[in-house]
C-alpha positions as CSV (number, residue, x, y, z in Angstrom):
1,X,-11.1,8.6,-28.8
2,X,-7.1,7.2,-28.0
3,X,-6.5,10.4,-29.5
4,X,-8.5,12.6,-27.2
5,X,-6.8,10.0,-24.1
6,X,-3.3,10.5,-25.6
7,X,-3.9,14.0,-25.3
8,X,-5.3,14.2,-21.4
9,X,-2.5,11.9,-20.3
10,X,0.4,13.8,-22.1
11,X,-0.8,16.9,-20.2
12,X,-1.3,15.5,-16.8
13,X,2.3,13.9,-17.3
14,X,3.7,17.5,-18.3
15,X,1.9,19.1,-15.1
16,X,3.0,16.8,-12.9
17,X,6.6,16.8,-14.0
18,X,6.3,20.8,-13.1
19,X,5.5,20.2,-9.7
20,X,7.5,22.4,-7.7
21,X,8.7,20.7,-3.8
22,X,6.9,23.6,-1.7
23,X,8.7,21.4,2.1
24,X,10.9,24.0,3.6
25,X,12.0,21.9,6.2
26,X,15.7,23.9,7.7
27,X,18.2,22.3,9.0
28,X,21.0,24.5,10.9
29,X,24.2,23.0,11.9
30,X,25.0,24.2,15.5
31,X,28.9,24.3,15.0
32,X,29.2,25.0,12.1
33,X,26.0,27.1,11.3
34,X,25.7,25.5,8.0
35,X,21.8,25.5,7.0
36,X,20.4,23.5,4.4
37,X,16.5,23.6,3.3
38,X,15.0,20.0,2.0
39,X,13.5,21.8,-1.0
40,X,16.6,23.0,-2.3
41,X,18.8,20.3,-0.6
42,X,17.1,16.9,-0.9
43,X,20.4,15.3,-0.4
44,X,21.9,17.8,2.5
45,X,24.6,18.6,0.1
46,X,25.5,21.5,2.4
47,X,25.7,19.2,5.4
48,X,27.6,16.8,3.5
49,X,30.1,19.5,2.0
50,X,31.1,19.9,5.5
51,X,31.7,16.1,6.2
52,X,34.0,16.0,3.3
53,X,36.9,18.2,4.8
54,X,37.9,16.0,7.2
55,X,37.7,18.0,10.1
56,X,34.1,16.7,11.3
57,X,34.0,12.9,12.5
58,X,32.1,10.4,10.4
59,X,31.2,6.7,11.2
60,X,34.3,6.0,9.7
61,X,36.1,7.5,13.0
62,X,34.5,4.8,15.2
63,X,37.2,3.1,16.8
64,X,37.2,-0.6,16.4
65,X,38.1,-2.0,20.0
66,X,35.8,-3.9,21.7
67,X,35.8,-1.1,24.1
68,X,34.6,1.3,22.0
69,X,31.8,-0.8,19.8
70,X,30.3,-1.6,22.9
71,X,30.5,1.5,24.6
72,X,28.7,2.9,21.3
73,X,25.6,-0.4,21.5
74,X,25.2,1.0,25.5
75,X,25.0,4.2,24.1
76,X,22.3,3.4,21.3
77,X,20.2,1.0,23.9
78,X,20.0,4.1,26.2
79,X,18.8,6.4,23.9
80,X,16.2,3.9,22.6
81,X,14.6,2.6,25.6
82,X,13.5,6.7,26.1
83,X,10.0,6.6,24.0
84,X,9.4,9.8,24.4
85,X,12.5,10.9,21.9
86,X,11.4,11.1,18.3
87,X,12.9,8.3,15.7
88,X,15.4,11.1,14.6
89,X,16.7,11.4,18.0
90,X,17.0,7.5,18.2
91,X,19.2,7.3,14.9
92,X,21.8,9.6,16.0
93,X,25.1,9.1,14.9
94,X,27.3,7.8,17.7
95,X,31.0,8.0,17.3
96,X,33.4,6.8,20.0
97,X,37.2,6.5,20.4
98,X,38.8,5.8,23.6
99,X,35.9,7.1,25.8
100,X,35.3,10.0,23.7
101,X,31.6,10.2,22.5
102,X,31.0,12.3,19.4
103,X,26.9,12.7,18.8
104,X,26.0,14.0,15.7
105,X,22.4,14.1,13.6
106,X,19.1,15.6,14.0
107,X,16.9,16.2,16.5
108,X,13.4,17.8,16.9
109,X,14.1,20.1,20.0
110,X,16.8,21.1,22.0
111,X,15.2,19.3,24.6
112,X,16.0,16.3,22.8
113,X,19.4,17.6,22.1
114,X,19.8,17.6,25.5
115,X,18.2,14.3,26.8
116,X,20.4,12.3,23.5
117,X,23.6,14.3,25.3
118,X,22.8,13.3,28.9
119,X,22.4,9.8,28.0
120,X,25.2,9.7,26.6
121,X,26.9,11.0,29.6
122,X,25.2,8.3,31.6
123,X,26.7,5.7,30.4
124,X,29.6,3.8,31.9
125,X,33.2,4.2,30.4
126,X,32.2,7.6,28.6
127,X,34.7,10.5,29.4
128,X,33.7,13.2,27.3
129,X,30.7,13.9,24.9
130,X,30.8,16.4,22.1
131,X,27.3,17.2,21.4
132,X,27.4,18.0,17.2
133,X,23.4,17.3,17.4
134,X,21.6,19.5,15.1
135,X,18.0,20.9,16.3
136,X,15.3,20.7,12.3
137,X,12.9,23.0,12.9
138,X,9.7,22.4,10.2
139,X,8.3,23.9,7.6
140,X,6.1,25.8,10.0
141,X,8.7,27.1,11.7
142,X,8.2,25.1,14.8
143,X,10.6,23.2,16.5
């Protein structure tokens, strides 16, 4: 009998470790066109490859004034207070230096895309917005 259950749990622990990830959620990088599919990417290694050249802020570009920090927590309470974004759209990544915004992360539409940008825009003290936002689109192909 421990024999026969040593058995049926040795093969359900084989056939689960075969499981293949079938989510083909995309993601497309609109500048730099960079796409990266969960299944193959868990970790967004191609997003992060492009991170890594220095080229593309990173929270590590936030500037540090009081100016800045607070022009990036108006910024975040904007962009919250809309319920109709999706939680992606609410944890954007907000970079700003000297009035220059710097949005980057994804979104579910480019409706959202645009609403993130516009607040942005909206808010006091901001003097330019680069909108880096990325649009997911599922594994259905809907965005």
């Amino acid at each position: 009998m421990n024999k026969l259950i040593f058995v049926i749990a040795a093969a359900c622990t084989a056939l689960a470790c075969n499981k293949s990830d079938t989510d083909t959620t995309r993601t497309t990088s609109a500048t730099t066109g960079v796409t990266a599919t969960t299944a193959e990417n868990a970790d967004n290694t191609k997003l992060n490859e492009r991170d890594r050249n220095g080229a593309t802020p990173t929270s590590g570009d936030q500037g540090n004034s009081k100016a800045d920090v607070a022009l990036t927590s108006e910024i975040r309470k904007a962009i919250n207070s809309d319920s109709a974004l999706s939680v992606d759209a609410k944890n954007v990544k907000i970079v700003s230096r000297d009035g220059a915004v710097i949005l980057r992360g994804p979104v579910k539409s480019e409706a959202e895309k645009t609403t993130v940008g516009s607040k942005a825009s909206g808010v006091a003290g901001v003097k330019s917005v680069e909108n880096q936002l990325d649009v997911v689109t599922d594994k259905r192909g809907n965005q």
